[in-house]
LUMDREN-665557 format. One record per atom (N, C-alpha, C, CB): x, y, z; residue in one letter. Coordinates in steps of 0.1 Angstrom, whole numbers, plus 5000, padded with zeros to 4 digits. Glycine has a CB too. Layout:
% LUMDREN-665557
XYZA/...
***
This chain:
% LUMDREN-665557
500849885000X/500050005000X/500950125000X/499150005012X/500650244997X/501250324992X/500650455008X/500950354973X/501450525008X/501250585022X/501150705018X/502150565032X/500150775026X/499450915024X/499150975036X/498250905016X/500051115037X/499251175048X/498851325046X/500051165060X/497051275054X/495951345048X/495951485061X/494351225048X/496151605055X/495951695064X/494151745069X/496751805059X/494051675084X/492751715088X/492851805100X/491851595090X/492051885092X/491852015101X/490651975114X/491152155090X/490351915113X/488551895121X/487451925114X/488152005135X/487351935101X/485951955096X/485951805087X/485552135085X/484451855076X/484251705073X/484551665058X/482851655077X/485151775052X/486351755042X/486851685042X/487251825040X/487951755053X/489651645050X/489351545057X/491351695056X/488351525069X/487951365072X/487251265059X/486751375083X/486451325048X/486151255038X/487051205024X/485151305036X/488051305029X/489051295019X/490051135025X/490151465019X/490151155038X/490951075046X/490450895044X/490551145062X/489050915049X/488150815043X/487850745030X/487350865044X/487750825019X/488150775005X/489050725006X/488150844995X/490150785005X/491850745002X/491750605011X/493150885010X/491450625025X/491650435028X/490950385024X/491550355040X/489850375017X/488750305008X/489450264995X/487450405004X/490550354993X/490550314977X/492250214980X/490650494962X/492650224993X/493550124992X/494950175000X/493750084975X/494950325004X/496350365009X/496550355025X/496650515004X/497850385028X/497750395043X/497650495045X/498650365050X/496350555050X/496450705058X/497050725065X/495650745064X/497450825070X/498450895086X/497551015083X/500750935087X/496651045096X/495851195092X/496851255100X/494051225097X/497251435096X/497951475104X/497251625108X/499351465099X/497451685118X/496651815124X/497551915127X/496051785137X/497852055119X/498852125118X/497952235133X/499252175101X/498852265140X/498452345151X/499352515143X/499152265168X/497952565141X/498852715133X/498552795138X/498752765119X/497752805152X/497852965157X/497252915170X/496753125148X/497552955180X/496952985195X/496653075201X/497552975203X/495453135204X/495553245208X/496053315227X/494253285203X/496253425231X/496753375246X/495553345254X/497653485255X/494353305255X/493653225260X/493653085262X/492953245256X/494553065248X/494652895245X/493752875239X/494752785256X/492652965231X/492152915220X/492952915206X/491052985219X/492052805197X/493352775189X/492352795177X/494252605190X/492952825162X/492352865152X/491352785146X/493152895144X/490752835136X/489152765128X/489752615121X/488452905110X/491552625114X/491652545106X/492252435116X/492352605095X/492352425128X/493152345138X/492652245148X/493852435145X/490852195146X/490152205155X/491152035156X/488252245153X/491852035166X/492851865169X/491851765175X/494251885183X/490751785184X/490251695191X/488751665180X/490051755208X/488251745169X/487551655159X/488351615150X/486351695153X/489751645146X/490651595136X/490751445143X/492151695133X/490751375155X/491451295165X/489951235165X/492351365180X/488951285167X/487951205167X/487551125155X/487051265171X/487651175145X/487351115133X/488451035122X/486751205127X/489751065128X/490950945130X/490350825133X/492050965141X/489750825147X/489850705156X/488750635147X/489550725175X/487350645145X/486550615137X/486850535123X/486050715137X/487850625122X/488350565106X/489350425106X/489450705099X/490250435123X/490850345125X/492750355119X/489850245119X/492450545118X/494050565111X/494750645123X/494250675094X/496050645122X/496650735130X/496250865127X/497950725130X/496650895143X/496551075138X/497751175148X/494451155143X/498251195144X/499351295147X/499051425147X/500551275139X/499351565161X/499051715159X/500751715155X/498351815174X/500751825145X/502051895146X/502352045145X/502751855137X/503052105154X/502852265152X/503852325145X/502852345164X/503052405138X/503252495128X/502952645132X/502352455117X/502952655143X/502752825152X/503952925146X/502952815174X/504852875144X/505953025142X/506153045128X/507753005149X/505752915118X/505752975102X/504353035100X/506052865090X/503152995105X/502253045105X/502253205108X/501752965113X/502953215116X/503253385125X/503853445114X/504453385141X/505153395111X/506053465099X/505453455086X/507553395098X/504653375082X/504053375065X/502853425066X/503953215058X/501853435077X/500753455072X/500153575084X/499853305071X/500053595094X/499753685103X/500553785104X/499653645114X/502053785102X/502653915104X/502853985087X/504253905113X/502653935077X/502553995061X/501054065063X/502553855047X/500053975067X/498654035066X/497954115077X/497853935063X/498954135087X/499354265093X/499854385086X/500354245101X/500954385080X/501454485071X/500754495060X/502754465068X/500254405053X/499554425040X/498054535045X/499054245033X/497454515056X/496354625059X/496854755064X/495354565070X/498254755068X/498654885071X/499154965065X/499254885077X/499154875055X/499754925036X/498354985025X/500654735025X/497254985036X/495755025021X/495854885013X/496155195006X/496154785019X/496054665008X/495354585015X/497354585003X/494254415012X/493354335013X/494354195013X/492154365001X/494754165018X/495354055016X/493853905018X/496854055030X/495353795011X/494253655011X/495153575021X/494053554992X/494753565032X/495853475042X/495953345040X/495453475056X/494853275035X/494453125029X/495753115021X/492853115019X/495853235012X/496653185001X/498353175006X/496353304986X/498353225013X/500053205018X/500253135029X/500753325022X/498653085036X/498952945044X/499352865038X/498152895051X/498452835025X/498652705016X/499952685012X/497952695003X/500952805006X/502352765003X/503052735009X/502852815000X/503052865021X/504152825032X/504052745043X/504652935039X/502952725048X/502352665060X/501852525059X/501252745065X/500752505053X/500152325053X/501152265043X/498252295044X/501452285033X/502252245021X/503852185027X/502352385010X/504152285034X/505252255037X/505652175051X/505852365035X/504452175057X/504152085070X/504351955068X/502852105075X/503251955057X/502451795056X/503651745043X/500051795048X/504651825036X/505351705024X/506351735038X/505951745002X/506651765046X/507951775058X/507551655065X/508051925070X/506451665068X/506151545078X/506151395069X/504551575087X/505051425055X/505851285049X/506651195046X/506051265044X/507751315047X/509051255046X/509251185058X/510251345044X/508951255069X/509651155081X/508751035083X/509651235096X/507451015078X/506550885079X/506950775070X/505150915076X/507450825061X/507850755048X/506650785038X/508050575050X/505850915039X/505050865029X/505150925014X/503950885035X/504350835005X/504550904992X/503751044985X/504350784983X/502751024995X/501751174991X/501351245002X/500251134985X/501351384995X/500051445013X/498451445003X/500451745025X/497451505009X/495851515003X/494951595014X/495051335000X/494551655008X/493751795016X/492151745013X/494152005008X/491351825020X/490051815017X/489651925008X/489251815029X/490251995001X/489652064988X/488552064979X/490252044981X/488152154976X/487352094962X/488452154950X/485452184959X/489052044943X/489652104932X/490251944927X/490952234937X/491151984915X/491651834909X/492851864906X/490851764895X/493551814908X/495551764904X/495751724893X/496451644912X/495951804884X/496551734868X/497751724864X/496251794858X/497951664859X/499351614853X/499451634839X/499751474854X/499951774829X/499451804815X/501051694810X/499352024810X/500051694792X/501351634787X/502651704786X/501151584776X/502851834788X/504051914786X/504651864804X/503752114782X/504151804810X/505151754824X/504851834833X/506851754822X/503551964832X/504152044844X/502451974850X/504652254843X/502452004864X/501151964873X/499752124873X/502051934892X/498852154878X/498152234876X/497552144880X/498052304866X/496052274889X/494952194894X/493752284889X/494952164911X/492952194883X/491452154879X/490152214886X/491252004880X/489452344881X/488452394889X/487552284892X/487852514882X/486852274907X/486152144910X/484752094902X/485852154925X/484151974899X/483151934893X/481952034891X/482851834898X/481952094909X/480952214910X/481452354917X/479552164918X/481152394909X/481452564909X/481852624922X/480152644905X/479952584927X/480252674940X/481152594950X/478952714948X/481952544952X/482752514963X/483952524954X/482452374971X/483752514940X/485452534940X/486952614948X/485552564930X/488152544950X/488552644962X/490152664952X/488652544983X/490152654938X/491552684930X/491452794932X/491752654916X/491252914932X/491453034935X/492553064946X/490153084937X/492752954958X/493452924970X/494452874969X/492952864978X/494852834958X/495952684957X/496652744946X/495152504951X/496752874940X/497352924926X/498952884930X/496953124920X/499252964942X/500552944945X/501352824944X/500652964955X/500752704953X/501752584953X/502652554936X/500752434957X/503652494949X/505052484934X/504052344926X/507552404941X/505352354917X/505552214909X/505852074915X/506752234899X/506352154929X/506852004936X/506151974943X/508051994943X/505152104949X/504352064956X/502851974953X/504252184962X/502552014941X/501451954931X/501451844924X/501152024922X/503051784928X/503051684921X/503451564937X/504351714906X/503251564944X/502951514957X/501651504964X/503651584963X/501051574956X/498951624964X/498251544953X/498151864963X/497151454962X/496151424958X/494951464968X/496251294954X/494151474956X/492751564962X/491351504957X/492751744955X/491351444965X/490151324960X/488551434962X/490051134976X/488451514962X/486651564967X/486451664955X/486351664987X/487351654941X/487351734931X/486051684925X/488751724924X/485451604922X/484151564916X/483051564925X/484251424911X/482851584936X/482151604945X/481351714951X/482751574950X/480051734949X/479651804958X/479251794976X/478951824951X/479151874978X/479051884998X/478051865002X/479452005007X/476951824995X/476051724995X/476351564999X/475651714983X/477251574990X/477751434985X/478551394995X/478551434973X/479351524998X/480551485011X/479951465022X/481651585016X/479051535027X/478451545035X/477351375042X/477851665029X/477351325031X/476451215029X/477251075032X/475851215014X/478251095025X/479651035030X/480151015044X/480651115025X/480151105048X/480351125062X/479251065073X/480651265064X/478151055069X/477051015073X/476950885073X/476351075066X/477350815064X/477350735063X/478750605069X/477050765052X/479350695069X/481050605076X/480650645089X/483250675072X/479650725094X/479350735111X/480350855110X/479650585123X/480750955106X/482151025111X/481051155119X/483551105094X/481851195129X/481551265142X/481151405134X/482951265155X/481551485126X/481851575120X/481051575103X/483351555121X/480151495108X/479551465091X/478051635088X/478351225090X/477751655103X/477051795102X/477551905108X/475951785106X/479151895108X/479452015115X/479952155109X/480351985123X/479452285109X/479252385095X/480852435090X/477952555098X/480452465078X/481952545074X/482552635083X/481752635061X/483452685081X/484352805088X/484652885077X/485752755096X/483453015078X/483453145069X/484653225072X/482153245071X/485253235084X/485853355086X/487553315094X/484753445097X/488453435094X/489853445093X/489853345102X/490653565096X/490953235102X/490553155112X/491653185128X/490653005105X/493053275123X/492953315136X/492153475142X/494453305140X/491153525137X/490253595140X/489153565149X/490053635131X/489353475161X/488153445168X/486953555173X/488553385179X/487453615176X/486553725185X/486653855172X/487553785204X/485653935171X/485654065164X/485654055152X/486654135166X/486354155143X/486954125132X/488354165130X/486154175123X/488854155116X/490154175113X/491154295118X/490154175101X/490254395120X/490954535123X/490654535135X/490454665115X/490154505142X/490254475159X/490954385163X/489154435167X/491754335155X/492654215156X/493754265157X/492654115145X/494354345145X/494954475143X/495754535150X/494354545142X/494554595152X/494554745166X/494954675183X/492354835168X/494554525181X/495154455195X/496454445191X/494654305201X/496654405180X/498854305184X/498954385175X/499554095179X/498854495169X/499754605167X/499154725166X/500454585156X/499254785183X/498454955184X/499655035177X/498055035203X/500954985183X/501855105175X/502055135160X/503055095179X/501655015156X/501755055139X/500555085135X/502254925129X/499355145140X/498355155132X/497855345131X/497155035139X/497955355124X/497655525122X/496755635123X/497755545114X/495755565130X/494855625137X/493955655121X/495455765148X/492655755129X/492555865123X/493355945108X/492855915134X/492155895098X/492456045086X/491156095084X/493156005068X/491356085068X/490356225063X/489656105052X/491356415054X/489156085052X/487756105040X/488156175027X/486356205045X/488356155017X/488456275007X/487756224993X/490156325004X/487356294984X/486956264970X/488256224964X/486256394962X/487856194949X/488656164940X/489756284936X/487856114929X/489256434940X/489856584935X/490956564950X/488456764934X/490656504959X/491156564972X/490556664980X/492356604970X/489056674978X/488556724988X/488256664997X/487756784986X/488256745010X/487756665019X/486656645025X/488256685025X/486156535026X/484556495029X/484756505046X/483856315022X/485256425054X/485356405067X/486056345075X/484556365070X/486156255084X/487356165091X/486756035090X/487856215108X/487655945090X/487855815093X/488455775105X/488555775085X/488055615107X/488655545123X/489855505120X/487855415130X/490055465108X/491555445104X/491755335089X/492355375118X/492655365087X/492655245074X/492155145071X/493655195071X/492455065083X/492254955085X/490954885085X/492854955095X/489754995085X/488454995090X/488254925074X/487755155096X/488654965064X/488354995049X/488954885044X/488855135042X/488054855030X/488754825019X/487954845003X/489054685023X/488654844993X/487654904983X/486854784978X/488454984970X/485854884977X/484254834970X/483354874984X/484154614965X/483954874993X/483054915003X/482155025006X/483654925010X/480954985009X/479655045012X/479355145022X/478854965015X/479154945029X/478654995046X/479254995052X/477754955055X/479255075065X/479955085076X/480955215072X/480554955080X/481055325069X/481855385061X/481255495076X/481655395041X/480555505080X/480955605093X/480255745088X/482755635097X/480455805078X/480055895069X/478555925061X/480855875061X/478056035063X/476756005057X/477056165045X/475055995072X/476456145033X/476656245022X/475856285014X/477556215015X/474456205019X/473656235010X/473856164998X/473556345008X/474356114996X/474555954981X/475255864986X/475555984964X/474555774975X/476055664978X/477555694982X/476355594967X/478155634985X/479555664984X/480255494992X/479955854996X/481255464978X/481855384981X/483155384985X/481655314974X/483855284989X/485655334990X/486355314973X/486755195005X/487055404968X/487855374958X/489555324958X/487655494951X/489555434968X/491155354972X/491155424984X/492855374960X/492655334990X/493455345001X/494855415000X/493555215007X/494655545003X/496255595003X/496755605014X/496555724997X/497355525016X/498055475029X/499255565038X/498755335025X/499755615022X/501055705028X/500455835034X/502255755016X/499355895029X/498855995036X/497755965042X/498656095030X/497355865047X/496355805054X/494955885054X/496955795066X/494455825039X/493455915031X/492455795028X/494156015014X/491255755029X/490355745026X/489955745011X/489855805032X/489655764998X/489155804986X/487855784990X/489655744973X/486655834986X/485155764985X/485055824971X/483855824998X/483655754967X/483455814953X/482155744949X/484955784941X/481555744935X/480355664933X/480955514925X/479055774923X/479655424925X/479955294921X/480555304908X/478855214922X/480055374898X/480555344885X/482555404887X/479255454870X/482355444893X/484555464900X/485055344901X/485055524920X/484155274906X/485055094911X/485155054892X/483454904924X/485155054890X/485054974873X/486654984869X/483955094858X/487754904870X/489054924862X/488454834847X/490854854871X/489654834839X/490154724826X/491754664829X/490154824811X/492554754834X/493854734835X/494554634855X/494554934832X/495054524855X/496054554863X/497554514864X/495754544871X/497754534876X/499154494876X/499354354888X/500154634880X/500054334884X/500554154897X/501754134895X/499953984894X/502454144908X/503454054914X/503553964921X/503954074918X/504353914923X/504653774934X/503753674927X/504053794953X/504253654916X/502953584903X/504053404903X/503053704876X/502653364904X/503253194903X/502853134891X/502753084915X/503253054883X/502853004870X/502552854875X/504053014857X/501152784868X/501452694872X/501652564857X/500552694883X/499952594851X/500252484838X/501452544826X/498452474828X/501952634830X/502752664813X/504252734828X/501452864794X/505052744818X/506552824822X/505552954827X/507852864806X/506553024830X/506153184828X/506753254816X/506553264839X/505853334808X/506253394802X/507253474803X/505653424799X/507853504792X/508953584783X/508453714780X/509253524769X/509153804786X/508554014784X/508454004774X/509454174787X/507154074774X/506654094763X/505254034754X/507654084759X/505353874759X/504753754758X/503253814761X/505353624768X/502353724752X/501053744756X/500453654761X/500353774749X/499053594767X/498553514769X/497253484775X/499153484773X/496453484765X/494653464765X/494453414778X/493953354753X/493353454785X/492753364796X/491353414805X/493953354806X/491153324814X/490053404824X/490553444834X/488853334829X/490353574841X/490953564852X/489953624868X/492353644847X/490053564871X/489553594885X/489953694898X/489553484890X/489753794900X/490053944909X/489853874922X/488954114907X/488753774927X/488353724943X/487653604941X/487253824954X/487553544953X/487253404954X/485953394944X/487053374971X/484953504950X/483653464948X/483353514931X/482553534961X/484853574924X/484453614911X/484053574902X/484953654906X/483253534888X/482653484879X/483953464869X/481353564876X/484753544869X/486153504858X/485753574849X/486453344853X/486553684838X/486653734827X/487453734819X/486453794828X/486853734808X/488053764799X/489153764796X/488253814797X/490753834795X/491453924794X/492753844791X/491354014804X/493853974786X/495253934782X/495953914793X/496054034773X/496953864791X/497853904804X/499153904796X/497953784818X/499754014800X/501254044795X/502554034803X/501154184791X/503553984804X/505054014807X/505754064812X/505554024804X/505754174819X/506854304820X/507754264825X/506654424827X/508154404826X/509454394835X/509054364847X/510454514835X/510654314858X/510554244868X/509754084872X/510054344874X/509254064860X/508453964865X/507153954868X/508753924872X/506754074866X/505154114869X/504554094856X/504854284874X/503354084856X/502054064850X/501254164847X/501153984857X/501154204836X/500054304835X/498954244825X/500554454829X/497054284833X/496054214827X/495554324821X/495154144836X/495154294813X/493854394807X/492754294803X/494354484792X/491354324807X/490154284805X/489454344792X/489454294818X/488354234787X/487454294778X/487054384779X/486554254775X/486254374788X/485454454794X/485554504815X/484254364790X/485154604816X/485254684833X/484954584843X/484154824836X/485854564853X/485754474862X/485354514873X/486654414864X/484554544886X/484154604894X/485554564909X/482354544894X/485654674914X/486554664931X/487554564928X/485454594947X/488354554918X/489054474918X/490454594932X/489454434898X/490954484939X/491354574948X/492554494953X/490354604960X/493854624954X/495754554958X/495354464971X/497154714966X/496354394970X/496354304981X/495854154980X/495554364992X/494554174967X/493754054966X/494654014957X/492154064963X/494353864950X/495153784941X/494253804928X/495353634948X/494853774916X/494053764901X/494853604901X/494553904885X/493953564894X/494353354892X/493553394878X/493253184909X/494453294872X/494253284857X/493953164852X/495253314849X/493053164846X/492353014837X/492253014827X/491052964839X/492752884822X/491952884804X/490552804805X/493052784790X/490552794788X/489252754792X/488552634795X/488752784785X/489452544799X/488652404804X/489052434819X/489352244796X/489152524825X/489052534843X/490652514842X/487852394855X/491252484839X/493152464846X/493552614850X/494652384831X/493852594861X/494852704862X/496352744859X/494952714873X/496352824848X/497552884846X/498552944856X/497252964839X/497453014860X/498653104871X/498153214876X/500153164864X/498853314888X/498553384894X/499553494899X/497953324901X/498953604910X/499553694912X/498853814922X/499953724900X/499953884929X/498953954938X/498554074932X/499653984951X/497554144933X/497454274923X/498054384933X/495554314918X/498754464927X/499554584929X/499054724930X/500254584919X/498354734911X/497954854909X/496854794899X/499154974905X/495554914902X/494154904897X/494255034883X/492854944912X/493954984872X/493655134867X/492555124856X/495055224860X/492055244855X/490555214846X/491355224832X/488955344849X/492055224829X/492455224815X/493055104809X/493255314814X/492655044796X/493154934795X/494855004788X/492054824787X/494955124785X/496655164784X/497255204791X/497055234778X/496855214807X/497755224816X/498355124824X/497355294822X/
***
């Protein structure tokens, strides 16, 4: 039998992922990455150890916790600290997956002997004939979670299997129900998972009051000034409600200027770019292009986006510049663009930089 270890968080994913895989013949080792504690000794959304341990025992596989608290700290909590103190939206999911589970669970393989890790995803692991790996938007839409996974290497994708890619959470769900697993009705986890209490900017303002900048201004697109803000951190663009401000119209956030700790508001048809920019871009089905290089695709601005159109070009440094058919609504720095062709594979990705309504800028 060929040995696999299945990272379970405590929900009823990676327990059904866990489940298949010994169904279809491998040795499981479930393993439980401990990635944040808070000083109460509560521990994060993605870490729940005692239903990861309960639904081991049921299954009849080992289950090992292992901590992962200080790369967790360095890759994903203290970047997406700075990334909000910067007027940027970061995706923390996406830089746990590289630096944090990925490199946990193929670290710990090694020491088990095993030949694979496997997550509870919705997505699929392909192997194209040009040799490189890329993963497969899932059977159904709405759960697909490739938008999350753009990053992992080549080495990492070619070590992951992801059995719940054909599956809906119906399905999983039914599954679980059916092997008796403890965890077969227990609900998703919507939110940051080390964010227990509050939200993100009260999170913030606790473990870092000195870096945060209080207080600005409100201003239009000209630089007038409408009013004050609680602080950057409060914001991000496309935003509505909660904006503190009342103006007699709508007024959404357009951007975050961070260096002068400015607010923009403005009306909805403002959010609309064609143009952007991305760095920290990972390729996954093709090389990366050559400056200058073009390359058709769909590309996705946030998780919950429908995918459009557009080119993506080469520049210098290694950055990516997109241009869409057509106007893309709040596409906003910090968040990621992930690129598809058109049978769902992911090409590749990148963090967006700079937003501009022009498709020549």
């Amino acid at each position: 039998m060929e040995k696999v270890v299945v990272g379970m968080s405590g929900g009823v994913d990676s327990a059904v992922a866990a489940y298949l895989l010994k169904k279809a013949g491998y040795d499981v080792v479930g393993v439980t990455l401990r990635t944040w504690q808070a000083d109460d000794g509560s521990e994060g959304r993605c870490c729940d150890i005692e239903d990861a341990r309960a639904a081991a025992a049921v299954l009849g596989i080992r289950h090992f916790s292992v901590n992962g608290t200080s790369d967790f700290q360095r890759h994903v909590v203290e970047p997406f600290t700075r990334a909000y103190l910067r007027g940027m939206t970061p995706n923390p999911c996406v830089e746990c997956n590289r630096y944090v589970k990925w490199e946990k669970l193929l670290y710990y393989a090694k020491v088990v002997g095993a030949n694979y890790v496997a997550t509870g995803h919705y997505a699929c692991v392909i192997r194209l004939p040009n040799g490189r790996y890329t993963v497969k938007t899932a059977a159904h839409a709405e759960k697909d979670q490739t938008y999350m996974l753009y990053k992992l290497t080549q080495e990492q994708l070619a070590a992951t299997l992801m059995p719940l890619g054909d599956l809906a959470k119906s399905e999983v769900r039914q599954i679980a129900r059916d092997a008796g697993l403890p965890v077969a009705s227990k609900p998703d986890s919507q939110e940051i998972c080390f964010v227990t209490n509050g939200d993100y900017a009260d999170y913030i303002e606790k473990t870092a009051p000195a870096a945060c900048p209080g207080e600005g201004l409100f201003v239009d697109e000209d630089g007038k000034v409408l009013g004050r803000h609680r602080g950057i951190i409060h914001y991000t663009v496309g935003q509505r409600k909660g904006l503190g401000i009342a103006l007699g119209r709508p007024a959404y956030v357009k951007e975050i200027r961070a260096d002068r700790n400015e607010v923009v508001l403005s009306d909805e048809p403002s959010l609309y770019s064609r143009a952007l920019l991305c760095g920290d871009v990972n390729f996954m089905s093709r090389p990366a292009p050559e400056e200058g290089e073009t390359v058709p695709c769909l590309a996705k601005v946030r998780y919950s986006h429908d995918g459009q159109p557009a080119v993506l070009t080469a520049v210098d440094g290694g950055r990516i510049r997109v241009v869409f058919e057509k106007p893309i609504r709040a596409a906003t720095p910090g968040q990621s663009a992930v690129f598809y062709d058109r049978e769902g594979l992911v090409i590749g990705g990148g963090v967006i930089t700079e937003v501009s309504p022009s498709p020549d800028r």
